[in-house]
C-alpha angles and dihedrals in degrees: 000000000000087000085059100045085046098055094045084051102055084036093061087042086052094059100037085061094049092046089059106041114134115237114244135209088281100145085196109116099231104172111016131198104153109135113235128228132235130214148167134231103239100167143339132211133193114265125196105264087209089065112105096198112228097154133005117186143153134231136163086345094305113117103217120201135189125204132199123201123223116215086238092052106072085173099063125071130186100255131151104214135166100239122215105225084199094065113009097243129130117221093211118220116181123003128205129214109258097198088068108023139041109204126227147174119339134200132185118226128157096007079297124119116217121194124180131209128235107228102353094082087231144112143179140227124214133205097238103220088040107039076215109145113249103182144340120225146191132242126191082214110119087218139019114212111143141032138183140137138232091203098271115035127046105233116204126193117202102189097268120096085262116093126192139231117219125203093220093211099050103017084221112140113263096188137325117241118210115213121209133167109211094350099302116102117269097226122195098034096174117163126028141201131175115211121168094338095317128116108215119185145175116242102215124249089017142088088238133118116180118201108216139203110238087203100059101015085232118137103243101188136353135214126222110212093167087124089065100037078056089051097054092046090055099051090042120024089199091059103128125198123332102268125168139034114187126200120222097196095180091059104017091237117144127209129193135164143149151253102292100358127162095212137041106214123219101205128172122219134162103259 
């Protein structure tokens, strides 16, 4: 009898314990319940396979695009560009020194251009009309990936699940924003885009791209783009991992693409 009494009652102590275990930084989705989000292929157009796509975005109908250069690429260079989805070809704007810097995301605030740098902690500011270079700055970020904007505030991803909030004038942190999905961080956020209130942004070396709530820094729904990372791979066998969407806000289009892809993909989804 006291055997039995014994067992229940390090049964109900070993519950209790697994009922309170804290979550940790797992980024493993254990129990998921993001929606997912549908979409549908509406175009695609040819896209430079030496670009190592580091930023897409779009402003005043020009579709903008940054590059980064691994060492093991000779091909590739860090540019930003403004790339001609006729043609494939990116009119390069400003280039960075690879043997220095690494280029990574860019957003446009303020008729200014930002770009950030992958292991330099630096980034640079550019005078919009001119491409001439305005200032460089600083970040405490041991990394800079991704950059976009929500009209007001620059907001930086590093690579981890926390993303930062830039003041644009003095490039001084305003908050950090930690990302989780069900409660587990959400780890290697690399690109961003805002659209209508939403933070999208890649996941590195997936097909993935989470939409998350600025408000509560939770990923609310996800979208699966294997079929077109499949795509670009087929069509050329040295396509890497899915890397850049990109918000036409006049027309409501989205773009997105990848390190090395042969095509830049126009999809519809409901944001």
């Amino acid at each position: 009898m006291i055997k039995k009494l014994f067992g229940a009652y390090m049964l109900v102590i070993i519950l209790f314990s697994c009922n309170n275990t804290e979550k940790s930084g797992d980024t493993t989705d254990k129990t998921s319940t993001t929606p997912s989000i549908p979409f549908k292929l509406v175009n695609s157009f040819p896209h430079d396979t030496t670009a190592f796509t580091e930023g897409l975005l779009v402003h005043n109908n020009q579709v903008f695009e940054s590059t980064g250069s691994p060492d093991q690429l000779t091909e590739t260079s860090s540019v930003i560009g403004i790339l001609d989805l006729k043609t494939g070809k990116l009119n390069t704007k400003v280039t960075l020194d690879k043997s220095q810097y690494f280029g990574e995301g860019i957003a446009i605030l303020n008729d200014k251009i930002y770009q950030l740098t992958w292991k330099s902690k630096k980034g640079f500011v550019y005078d919009l009309k001119t491409f001439k270079k305005i200032q460089d700055f600083s970040f405490n970020n041991n990394e800079g990936w991704g950059l976009t904007t929500d009209g007001k505030s620059l907001i930086m991803s590093d690579g981890t699940y926390n993303l930062t909030y830039l003041d644009p004038t003095t490039l001084a942190v305003i908050k950090t924003l930690p990302v989780r999905e069900n409660g587990y961080a959400k780890e290697q956020i690399n690109e961003l885009e805002y659209i209508k209130g939403f933070i999208y942004a890649n996941i590195w070396q997936t097909n993935e791209i989470i939409k998350i709530d600025p408000a509560t820094g939770n990923v609310v729904a996800k979208l699966d783009l294997g079929t077109l990372a499949t795509d670009a791979r087929t069509q050329y066998a040295k396509s890497l991992e899915m890397n850049g969407i990109a918000f036409d806000s006049t027309s409501n289009k989205v773009y997105v693409t990848g390190k090395m892809w042969p095509k830049v993909y126009e999809i519809d989804f409901s944001y």
